[in-house]
C-alpha positions in Angstrom: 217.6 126.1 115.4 215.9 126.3 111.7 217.7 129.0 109.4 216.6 129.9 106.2 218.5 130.9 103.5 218.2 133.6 100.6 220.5 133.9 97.8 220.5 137.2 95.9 222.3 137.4 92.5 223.0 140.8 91.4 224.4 141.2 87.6 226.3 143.8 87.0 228.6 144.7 83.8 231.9 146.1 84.6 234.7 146.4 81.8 238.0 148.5 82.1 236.5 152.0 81.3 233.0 151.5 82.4 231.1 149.8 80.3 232.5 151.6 77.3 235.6 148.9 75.7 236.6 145.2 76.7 239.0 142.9 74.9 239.1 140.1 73.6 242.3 138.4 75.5 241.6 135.1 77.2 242.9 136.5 80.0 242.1 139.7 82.2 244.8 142.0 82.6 246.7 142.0 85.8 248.6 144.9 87.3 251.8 144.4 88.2 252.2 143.6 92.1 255.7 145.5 91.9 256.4 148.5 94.4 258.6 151.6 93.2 261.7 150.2 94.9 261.7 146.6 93.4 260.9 148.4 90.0 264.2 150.7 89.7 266.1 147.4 90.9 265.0 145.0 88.6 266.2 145.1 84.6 263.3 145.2 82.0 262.0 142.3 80.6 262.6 141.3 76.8 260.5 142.7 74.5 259.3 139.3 74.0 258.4 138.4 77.9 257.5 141.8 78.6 253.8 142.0 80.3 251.5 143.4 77.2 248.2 145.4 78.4 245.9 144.1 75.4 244.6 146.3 73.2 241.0 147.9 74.1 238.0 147.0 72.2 235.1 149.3 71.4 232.1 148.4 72.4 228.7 149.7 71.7 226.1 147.4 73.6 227.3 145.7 76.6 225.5 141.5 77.2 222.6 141.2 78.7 221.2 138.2 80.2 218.7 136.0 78.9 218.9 132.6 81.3 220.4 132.6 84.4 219.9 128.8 85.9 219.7 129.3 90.0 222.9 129.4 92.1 222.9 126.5 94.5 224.0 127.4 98.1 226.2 124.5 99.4 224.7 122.6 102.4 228.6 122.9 103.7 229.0 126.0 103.4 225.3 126.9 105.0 226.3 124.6 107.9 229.7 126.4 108.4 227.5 129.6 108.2 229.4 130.9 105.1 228.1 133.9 103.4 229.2 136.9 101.6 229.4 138.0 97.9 231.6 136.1 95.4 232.9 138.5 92.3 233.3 136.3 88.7 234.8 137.5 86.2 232.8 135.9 83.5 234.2 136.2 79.3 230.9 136.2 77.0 231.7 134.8 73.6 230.6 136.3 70.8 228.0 133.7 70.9 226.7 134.9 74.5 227.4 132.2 75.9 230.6 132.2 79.2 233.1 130.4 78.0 235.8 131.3 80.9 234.9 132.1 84.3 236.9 132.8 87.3 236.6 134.4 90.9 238.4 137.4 91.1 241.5 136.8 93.2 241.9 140.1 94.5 238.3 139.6 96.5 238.7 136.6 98.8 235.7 134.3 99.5 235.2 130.7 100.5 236.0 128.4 98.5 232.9 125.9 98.4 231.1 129.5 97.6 233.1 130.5 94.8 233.1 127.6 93.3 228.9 127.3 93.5 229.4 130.8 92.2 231.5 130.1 89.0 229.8 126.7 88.3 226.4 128.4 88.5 227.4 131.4 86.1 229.4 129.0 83.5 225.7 128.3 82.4 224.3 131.6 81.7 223.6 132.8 78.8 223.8 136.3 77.4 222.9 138.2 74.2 226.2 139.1 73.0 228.0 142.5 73.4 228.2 144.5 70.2 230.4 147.2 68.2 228.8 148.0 64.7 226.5 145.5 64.8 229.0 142.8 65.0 229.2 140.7 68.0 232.2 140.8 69.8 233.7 139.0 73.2 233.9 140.8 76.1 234.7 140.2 80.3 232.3 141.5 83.1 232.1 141.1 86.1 229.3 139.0 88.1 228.9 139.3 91.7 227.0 136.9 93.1 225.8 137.1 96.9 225.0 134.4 99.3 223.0 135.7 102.8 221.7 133.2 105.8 219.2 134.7 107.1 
């Protein structure tokens, strides 16, 4: 049996209030996985190990992209008939260039995917996103979908 195979990218921009603020962090911020209960129990941290939600950054002008080198589909993962849509979250520099990317861990995938996924978007390269003119850093999201057909 000879299957084909398509692999779609879809680019799309997503920060924490819609496209209108990002930061600059290294890391995106996490929610704490804590329900009520387990919160009233527990004591609060010290001020100085207490989780911190970065501060927002204005932005005017989201990245767009300007090279996007082809995602390879992995021959394994084709053969295990592996498919779906992987979700990076990409940070453009102020230079638009991605210089952290990671799949999101709250959207499970396969792993030979993801990692064509991240690998493949580590090389794109963006205008930057600006705020008065200036460039600034910023995270999005990229989801990237791989289909057998």
């Amino acid at each position: 049996m000879n299957r084909t195979t398509t692999l779609t990218i879809l680019l799309g921009l997503t920060t924490a209030l819609g496209g209108a603020c990002s930061t600059e962090k290294k890391q995106p911020p996490r929610e704490p996985t804590r329900g009520p209960a387990q919160q009233q129990q527990e004591p609060a941290a010290p001020p100085d190990t207490a989780q911190v939600t970065p501060p927002m950054i204005p932005v005017d002008e989201m990245p767009k992209l300007v090279h996007s080198p082809s995602v390879l589909y992995p021959e394994e993962a084709k053969a295990k008939g592996e498919q779906g849509t992987v979700y990076v979250k990409a940070l453009v520099g102020k230079d638009g260039s991605v210089t952290e990317a990671m799949v999101d861990p709250e959207k499970p995938v396969s792993s030979l995917l993801a990692k064509a996924a991240v690998d493949a978007v580590k090389q794109w390269k963006f205008t930057p996103a600006t705020f008065k003119g200036m460039p600034v850093a910023v995270w999005i999201v990229v989801p990237v979908s791989f289909r057998l057909k």
